[in-house]
N, C-alpha and C positions, 0 to 999 in steps of 0.2 A: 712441629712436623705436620702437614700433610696428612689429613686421613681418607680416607678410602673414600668417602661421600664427596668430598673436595674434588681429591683427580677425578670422580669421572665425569664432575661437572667442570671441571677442566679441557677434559677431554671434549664433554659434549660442543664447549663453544669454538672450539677450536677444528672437529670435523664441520660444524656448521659453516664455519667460515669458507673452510675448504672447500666444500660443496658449492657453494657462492661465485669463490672461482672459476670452481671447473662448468660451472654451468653459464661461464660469461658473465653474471651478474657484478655488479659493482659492489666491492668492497668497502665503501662509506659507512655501510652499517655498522661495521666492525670497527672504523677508528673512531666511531661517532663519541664514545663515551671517554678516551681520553681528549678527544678535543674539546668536549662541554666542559670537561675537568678543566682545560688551560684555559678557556674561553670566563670559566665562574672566578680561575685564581686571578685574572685579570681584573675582572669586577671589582674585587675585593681589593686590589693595590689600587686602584683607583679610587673607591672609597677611603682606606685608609690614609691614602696623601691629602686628601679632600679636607679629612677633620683638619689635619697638620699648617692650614692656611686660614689667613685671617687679614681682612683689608677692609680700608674706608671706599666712600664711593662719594658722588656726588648728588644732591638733592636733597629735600626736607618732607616728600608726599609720594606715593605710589605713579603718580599721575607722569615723574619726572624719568628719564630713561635710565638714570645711574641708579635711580633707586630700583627699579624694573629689573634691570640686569645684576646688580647684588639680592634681589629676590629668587632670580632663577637660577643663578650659581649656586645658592644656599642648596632651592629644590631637588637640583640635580645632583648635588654632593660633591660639586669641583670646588667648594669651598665650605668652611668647618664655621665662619662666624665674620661677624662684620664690628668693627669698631666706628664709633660716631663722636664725630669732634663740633667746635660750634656750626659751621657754618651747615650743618645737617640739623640742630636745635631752635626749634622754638619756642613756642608756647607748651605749657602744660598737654594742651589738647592735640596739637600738632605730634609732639614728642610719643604720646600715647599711640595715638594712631600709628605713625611710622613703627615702632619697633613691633607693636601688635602684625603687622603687615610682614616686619622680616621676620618676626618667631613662630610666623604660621607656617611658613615655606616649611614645612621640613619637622614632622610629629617627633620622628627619633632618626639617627641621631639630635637633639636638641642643639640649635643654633646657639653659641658664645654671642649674645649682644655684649657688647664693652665700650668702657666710656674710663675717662680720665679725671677722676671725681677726688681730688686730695683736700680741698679748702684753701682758702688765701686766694692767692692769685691762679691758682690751679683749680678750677671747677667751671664744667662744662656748662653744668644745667642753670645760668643764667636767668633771673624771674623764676628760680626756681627755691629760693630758700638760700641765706644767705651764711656758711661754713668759716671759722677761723682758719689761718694757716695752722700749717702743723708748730711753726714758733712760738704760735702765741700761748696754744693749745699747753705746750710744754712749760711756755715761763711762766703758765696763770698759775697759783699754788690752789684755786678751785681744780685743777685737775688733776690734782697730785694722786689721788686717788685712781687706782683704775675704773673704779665703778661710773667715777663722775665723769670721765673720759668715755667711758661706754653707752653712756646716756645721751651723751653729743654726737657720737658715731649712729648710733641705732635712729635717731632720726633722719642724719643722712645716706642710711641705706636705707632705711623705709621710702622716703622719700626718690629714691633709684627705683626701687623693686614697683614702685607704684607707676613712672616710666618705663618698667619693661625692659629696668637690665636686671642681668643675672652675671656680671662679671667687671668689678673694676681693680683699674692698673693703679693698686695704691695696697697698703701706703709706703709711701718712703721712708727706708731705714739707713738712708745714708747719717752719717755723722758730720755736724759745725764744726767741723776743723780748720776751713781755711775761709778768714773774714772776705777776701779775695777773690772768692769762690763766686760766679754770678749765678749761673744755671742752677743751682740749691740755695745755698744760704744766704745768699741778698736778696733773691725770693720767698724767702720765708718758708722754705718748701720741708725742713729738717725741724725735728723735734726738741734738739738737742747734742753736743756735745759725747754726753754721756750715754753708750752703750746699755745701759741698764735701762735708764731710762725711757732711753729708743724705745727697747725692747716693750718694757710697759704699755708704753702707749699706743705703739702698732699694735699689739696684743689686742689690747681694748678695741681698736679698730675695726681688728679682724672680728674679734667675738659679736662685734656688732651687726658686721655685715652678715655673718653666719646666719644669726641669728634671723635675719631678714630671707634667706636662701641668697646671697650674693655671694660669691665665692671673690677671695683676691689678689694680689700681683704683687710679691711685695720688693721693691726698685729700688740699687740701682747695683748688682751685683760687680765686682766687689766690694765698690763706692764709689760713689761720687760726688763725697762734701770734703775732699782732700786736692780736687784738682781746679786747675787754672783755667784750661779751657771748658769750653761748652761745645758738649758732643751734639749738639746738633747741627752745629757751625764743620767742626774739625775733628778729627781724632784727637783723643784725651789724654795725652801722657802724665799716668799718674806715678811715676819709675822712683822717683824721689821725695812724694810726697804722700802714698799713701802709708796707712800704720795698720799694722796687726791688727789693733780694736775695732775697725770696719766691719771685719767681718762677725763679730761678739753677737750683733741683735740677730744676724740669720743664724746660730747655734741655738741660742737662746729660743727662739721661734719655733725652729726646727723638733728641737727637743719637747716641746710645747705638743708637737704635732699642729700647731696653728696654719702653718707653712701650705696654700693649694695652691700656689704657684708663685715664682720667682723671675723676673727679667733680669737678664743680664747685659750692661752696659757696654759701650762701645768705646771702652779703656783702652787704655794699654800699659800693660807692666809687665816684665820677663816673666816675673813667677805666674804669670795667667795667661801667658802668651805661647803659642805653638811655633814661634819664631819670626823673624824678616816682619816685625814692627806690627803683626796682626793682633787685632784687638780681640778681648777678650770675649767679644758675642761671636766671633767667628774660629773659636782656641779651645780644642777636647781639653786641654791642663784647669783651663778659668773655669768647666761644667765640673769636672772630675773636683777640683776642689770644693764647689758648690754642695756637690753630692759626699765629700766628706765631712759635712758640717752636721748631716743625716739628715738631710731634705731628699723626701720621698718625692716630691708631686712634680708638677708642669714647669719645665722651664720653656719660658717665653722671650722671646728676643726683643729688644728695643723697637722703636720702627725701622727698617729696614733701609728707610729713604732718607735717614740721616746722611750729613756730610764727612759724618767719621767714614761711613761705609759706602756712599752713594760716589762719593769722587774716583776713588782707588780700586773699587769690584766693580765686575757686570752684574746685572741680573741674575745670570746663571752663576757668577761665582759667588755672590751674596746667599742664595739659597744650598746649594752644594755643598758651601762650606760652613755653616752656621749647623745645618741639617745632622754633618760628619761629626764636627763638634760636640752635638749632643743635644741641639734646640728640638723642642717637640715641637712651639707653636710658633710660627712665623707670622710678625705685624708687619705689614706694608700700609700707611697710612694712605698710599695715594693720593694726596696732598698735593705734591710736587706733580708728579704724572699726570692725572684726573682721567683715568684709563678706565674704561668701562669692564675691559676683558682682562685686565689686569689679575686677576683670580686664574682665570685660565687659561693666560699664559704659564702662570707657575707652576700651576698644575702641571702644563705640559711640560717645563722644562724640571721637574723633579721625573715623574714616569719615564723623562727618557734618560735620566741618569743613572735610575735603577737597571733599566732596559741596560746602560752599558756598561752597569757594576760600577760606575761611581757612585752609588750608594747602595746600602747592604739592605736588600728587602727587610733582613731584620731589626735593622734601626730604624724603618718605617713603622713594622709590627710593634716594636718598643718607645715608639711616640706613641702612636693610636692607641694602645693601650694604655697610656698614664694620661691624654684627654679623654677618652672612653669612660674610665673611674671618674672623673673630675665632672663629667655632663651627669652621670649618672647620680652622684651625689647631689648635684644640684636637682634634679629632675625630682629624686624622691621626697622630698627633700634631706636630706641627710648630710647636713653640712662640719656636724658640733664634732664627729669622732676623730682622733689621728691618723695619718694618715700611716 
């Protein structure tokens, strides 16, 4: 209820207004304070979509304009983090310098630098220290042990954290299920067969980077060491060949609380599929299972500018639908494009599909909120708790 000191300061702003009127004077004063209110709620969707992007750019030094313009995206908050692949990589010193350059943009929220750091034939940092694949790692019986596994990882997150990331897309828990398989297991990129053992040894992975403040990504949900093609080429039908046990190390993990973020593959199988052949990075059913395995934290989408999804969606339908789905953090490697403004474009074309109810401000509010925990944990550092 309403008490007596309320209405008649109710009353009071409301003959003031009045008065305003009748004295000819312009009424601005009086909408002034719901408009700051719509003018601040916009602020803040704008920030909020800002975190929800993440893109590569082009160059290796401040000097170069790709790097210039993923610096002032960062600043301005039309984008959340930049990921750096090799041709952004050089030297130790080089490397330093660059990422010092984009982690400055921007005190808080804390920029995602991210990098694709797995070992084998999968690691960026080049002259930088030289990583097994995750096969070897698994057949060597010196790493039968979690610990000894953790001692191998903990250098190579130190070794990251000493370049100035704080986030890598690893490791991979897909399963060697199919010899056939090129994109994972003729790459050496899978640990193993065995589900348990996955589990272990991501585990150790994870525990290592943790332990450096690295947070990590762990790929390729809901597998992809059961399929024939390579989703960077095509879309992945895995309809007949994936198996239940795929998804065992993200339970496993999950239950762990190890789990700070998950990517999900650009597959395709009914059971993960929203229908009309959409893969599972772009399908609420493939997130909604993810999340019944008890994976709390960020789900991250593949790069965006693959050929599973770069041939068959736009722009607009790639983020729209990925976003509805349930993705918090969207990768666009820009690789293929080499787009300076590439960040905000995206930006733009999310803001205006909230503007027209194709996305629910509160799926916005419920990404930025699960990268928000994710930076913050980093930031403090506080990486070791579950999630």
């Amino acid at each position: 209820m309403i008490n007596a000191r309320m209405m008649r300061m109710l009353l009071a702003a409301g003959l003031a207004c009045l008065g305003m009127a009748l004295a000819g004077l312009s009424a601005t004063a009086c909408d002034s304070e719901p408009q700051q209110s719509s003018e601040a709620e916009a602020r803040r969707l704008d920030a909020m979509i800002g975190q929800m992007i993440m893109v590569g750019f082009t160059g290796r030094s401040e000097r170069e304009s790709g790097v210039v313009a993923a610096h002032d995206q960062l600043a301005k908050g039309v984008i959340g983090g930049v990921v750096l692949y090799p041709d952004n990589i050089g030297s130790p010193e080089q490397l330093r310098a660059l990422t010092t350059y984009l982690r400055d943009a921007k005190s808080w929220p804390i920029p995602f630098v991210a990098v694709d750091q797995e070992g084998g034939l999968v690691q960026r940092l080049t002259g930088h220290g030289y990583f097994p694949s995750a096969r070897s790692v698994g057949a060597n019986p010196s790493f039968a042990a979690a610990q000894a596994a953790e001692r191998l990882y903990q250098t190579m997150a130190e070794d990251l954290a000493k370049a100035g990331f704080n986030l890598n897309f690893g490791p991979v828990v897909d399963l060697s299920l199919n010899p056939n398989n090129y994109v994972i297991v003729q790459r050496d990129r899978s640990f193993g067969a065995d589900p348990n053992s996955v589990a272990t040894l991501a585990g150790a992975f994870i525990r290592a980077h943790r332990a450096a403040g690295i947070a990590t990504v762990a790929k390729h949900f809901p597998g992809h060491g059961s399929s024939f093609a390579d989703s960077h080429k095509m879309l992945a039908d895995i309809s007949s060949t994936w198996q239940e046990i795929e998804i065992e190390p993200y339970r496993t993990l999950a239950k762990e609380g190890l789990l700070d973020g998950v990517m999900i593959g650009h597959l395709y199988h009914p059971r993960f599929s929203d229908g009309a052949k959409l893969p599972a990075s772009l399908s609420g059913r493939a997130i909604a299972a993810l999340r019944d395995t008890g994976f709390k934290g960020v789900v991250v989408s593949d790069d965006m500018e693959m050929g599973a999804v770069r041939d068959d969606y736009s722009l607009d339908e790639r983020a729209v639908k990925a976003i509805n789905a349930g993705t918090d953090l969207l990768v666009f490697s820009n690789v293929a494009l080499r787009d300076p403004e590439l960040g905000a474009k995206l930006h733009a074309i999310i803001a205006n599909a909230v503007r027209e109810g194709r996305i629910s401000r509160s799926r916005i509010e419920k990404a930025y909120g699960k990268i928000m925990l994710l930076k913050r944990r980093i930031a403090e550092p506080d990486l070791s708790g579950k999630w």
